[in-house]
MIDOSE-1310 file (N, C-alpha, C; in nm, 2 decimals, decimal comma, always signed):
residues 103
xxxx	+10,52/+8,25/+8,43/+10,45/+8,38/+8,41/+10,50/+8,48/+8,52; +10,52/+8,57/+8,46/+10,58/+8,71/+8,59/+10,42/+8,72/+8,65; +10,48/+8,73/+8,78/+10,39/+8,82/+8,88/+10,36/+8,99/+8,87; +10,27/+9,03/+8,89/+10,26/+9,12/+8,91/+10,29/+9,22/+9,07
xxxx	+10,36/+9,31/+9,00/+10,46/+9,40/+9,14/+10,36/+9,43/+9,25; +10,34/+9,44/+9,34/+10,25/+9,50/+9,40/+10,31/+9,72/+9,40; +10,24/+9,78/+9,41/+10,27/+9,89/+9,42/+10,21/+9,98/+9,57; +10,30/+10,06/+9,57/+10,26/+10,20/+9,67/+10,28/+10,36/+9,58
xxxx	+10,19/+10,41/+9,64/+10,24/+10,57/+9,57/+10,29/+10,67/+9,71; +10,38/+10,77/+9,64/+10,43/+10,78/+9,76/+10,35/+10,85/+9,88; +10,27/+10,89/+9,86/+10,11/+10,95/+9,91/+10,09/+10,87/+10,04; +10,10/+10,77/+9,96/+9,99/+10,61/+10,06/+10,11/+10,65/+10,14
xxxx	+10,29/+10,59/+10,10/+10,36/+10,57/+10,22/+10,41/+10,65/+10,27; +10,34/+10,77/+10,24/+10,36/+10,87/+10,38/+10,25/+10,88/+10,48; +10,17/+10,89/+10,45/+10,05/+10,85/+10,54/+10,07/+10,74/+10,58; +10,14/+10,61/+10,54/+10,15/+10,44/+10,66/+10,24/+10,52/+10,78
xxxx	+10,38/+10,60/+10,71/+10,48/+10,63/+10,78/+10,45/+10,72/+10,89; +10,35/+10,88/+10,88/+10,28/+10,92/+10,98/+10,19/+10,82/+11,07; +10,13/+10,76/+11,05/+10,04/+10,67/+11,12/+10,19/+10,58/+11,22; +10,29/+10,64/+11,20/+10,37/+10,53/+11,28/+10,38/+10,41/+11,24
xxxx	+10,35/+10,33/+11,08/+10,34/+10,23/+11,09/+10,51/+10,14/+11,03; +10,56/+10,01/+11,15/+10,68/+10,03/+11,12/+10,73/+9,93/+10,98; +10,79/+10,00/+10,84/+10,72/+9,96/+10,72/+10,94/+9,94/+10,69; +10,92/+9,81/+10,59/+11,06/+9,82/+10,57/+11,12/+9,86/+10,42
xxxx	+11,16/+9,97/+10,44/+11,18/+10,07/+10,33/+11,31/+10,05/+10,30; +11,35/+10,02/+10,17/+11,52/+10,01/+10,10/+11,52/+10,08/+9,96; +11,62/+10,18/+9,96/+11,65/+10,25/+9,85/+11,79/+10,25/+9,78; +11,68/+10,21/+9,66/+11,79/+10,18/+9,56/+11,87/+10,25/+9,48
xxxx	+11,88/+10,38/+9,52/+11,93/+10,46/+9,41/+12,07/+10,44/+9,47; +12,15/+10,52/+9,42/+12,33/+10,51/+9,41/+12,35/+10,59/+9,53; +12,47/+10,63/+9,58/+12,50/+10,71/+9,68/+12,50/+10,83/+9,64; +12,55/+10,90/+9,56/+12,54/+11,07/+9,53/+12,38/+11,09/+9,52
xxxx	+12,28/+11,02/+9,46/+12,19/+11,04/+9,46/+12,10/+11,05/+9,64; +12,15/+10,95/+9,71/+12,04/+10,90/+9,85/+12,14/+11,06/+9,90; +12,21/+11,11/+9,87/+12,29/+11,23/+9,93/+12,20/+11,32/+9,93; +12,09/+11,31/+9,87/+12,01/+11,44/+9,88/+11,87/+11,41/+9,95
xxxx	+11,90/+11,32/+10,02/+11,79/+11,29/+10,12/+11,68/+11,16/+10,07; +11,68/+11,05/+10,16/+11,57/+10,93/+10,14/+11,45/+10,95/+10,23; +11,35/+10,87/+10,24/+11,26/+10,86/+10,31/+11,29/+10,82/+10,42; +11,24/+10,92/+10,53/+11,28/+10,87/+10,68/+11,23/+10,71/+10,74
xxxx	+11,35/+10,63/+10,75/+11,34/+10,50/+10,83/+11,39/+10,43/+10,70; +11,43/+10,47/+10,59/+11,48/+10,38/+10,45/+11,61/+10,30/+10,49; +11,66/+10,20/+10,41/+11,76/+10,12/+10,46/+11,84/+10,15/+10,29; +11,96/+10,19/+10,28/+12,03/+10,16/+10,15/+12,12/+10,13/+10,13
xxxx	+12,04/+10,06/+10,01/+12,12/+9,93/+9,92/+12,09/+9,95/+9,76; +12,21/+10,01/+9,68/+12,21/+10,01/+9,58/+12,17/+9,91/+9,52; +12,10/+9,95/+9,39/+12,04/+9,82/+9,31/+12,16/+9,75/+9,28; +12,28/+9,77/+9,21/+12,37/+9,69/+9,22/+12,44/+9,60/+9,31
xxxx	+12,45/+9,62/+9,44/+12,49/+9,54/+9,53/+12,39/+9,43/+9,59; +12,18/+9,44/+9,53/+12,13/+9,40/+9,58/+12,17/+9,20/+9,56; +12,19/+9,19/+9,47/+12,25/+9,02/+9,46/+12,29/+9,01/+9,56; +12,39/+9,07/+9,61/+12,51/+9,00/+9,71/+12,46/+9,03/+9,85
xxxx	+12,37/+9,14/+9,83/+12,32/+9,16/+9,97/+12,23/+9,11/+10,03; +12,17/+8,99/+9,94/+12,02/+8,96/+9,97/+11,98/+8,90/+10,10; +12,11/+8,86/+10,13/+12,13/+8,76/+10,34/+12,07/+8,85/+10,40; +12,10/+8,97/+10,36/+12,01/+9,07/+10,45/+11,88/+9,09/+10,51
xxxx	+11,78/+9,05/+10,34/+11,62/+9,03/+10,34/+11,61/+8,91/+10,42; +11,46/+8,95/+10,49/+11,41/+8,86/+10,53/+11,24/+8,80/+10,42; +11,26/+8,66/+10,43/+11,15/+8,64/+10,32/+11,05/+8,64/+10,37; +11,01/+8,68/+10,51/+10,90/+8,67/+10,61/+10,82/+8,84/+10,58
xxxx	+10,91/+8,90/+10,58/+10,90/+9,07/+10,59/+10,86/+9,13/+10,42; +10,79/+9,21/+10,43/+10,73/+9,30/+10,27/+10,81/+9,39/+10,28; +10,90/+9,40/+10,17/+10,95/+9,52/+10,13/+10,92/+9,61/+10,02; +10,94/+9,77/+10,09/+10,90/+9,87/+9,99/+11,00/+9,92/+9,90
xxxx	+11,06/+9,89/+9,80/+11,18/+9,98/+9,73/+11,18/+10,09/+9,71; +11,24/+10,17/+9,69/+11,25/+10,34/+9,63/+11,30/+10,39/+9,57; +11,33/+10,43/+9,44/+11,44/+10,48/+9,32/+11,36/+10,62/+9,29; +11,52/+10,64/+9,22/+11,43/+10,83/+9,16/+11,30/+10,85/+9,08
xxxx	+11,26/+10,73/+9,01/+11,15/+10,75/+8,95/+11,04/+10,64/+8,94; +11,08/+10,53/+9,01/+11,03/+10,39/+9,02/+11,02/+10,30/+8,91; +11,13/+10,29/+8,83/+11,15/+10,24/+8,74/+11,28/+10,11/+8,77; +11,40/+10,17/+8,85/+11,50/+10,08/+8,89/+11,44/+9,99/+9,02
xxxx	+11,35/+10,05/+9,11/+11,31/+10,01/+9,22/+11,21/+9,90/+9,19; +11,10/+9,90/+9,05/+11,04/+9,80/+8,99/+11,16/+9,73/+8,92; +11,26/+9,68/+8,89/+11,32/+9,60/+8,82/+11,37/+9,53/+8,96; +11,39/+9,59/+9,08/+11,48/+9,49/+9,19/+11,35/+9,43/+9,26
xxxx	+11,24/+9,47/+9,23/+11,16/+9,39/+9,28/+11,13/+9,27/+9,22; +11,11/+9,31/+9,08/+11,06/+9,16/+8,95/+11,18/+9,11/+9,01; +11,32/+9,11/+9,04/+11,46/+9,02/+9,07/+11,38/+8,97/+9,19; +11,37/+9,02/+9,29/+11,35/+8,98/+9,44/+11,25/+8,90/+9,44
xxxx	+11,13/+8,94/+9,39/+10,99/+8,86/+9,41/+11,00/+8,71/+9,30; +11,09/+8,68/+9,21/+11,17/+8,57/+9,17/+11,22/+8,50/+9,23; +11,28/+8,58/+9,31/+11,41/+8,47/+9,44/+11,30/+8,47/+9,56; +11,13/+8,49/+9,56/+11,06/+8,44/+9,70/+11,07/+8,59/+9,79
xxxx	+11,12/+8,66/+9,75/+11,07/+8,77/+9,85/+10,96/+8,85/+9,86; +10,88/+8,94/+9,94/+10,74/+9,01/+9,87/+10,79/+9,18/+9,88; +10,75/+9,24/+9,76/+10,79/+9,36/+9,71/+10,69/+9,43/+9,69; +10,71/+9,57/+9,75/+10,62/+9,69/+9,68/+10,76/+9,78/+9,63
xxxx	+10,64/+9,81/+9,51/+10,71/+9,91/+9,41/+10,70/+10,08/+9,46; +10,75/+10,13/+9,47/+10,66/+10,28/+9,55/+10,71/+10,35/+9,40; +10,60/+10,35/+9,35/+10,55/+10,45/+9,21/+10,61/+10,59/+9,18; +10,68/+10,62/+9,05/+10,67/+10,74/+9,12/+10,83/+10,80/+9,19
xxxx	+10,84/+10,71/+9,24/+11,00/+10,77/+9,32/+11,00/+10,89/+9,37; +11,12/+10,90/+9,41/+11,18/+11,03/+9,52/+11,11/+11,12/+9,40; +11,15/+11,14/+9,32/+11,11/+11,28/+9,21/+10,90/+11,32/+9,27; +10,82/+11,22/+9,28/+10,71/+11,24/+9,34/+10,70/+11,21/+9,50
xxxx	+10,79/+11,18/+9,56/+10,81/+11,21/+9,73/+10,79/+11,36/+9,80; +10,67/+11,40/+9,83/+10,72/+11,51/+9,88/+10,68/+11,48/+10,06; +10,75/+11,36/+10,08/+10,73/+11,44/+10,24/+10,83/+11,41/+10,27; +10,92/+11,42/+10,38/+10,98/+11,47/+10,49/+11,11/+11,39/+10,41
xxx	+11,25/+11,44/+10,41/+11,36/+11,36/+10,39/+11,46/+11,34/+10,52; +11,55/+11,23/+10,53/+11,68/+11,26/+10,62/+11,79/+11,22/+10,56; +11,88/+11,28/+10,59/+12,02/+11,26/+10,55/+12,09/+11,15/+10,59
């Protein structure tokens, strides 16, 4: 039986993010797209490369995904939280992100 994703909206994770809280953020969108700015402190890793990159995750650590609309970001999670990782979905995506972006 699938698990259920855990979620964030992006509301919540800007308010963890102001509070200083230090939260591990990976965005999945493609590179022309993270060109127009991700969430400050994000780590990216296209959803495509996430198979091969998964040495990277730690299965100790909760991660938050991020795509343009949280639709790809919910599919690398259901992948990850399969392979034993723990996933938030941030709802919503960059299209509903309005706080702060970096390059």
């Amino acid at each position: 039986m699938e698990q259920e994703i855990k979620i964030i909206t992006p509301s919540e994770l800007n308010e963890r993010i102001e509070k200083g809280e230090k939260l591990e953020l990976i965005d999945v969108r493609e590179h022309e797209e993270v060109a127009n700015g991700m969430v400050p402190g994000a780590k990216h890793m296209p959803m495509g490369e996430i198979p091969i990159r998964m040495e990277e995750l730690d299965k100790g650590k909760e991660y938050i995904f991020i795509c343009r609309s949280g639709r790809r970001s919910e599919n690398v999670c259901h992948y990850l939280q399969d392979q034993g990782f723990k996933c938030v979905n941030m709802v919503g995506g960059m299209l509903e992100w309005d706080g702060e972006v970096e390059f």
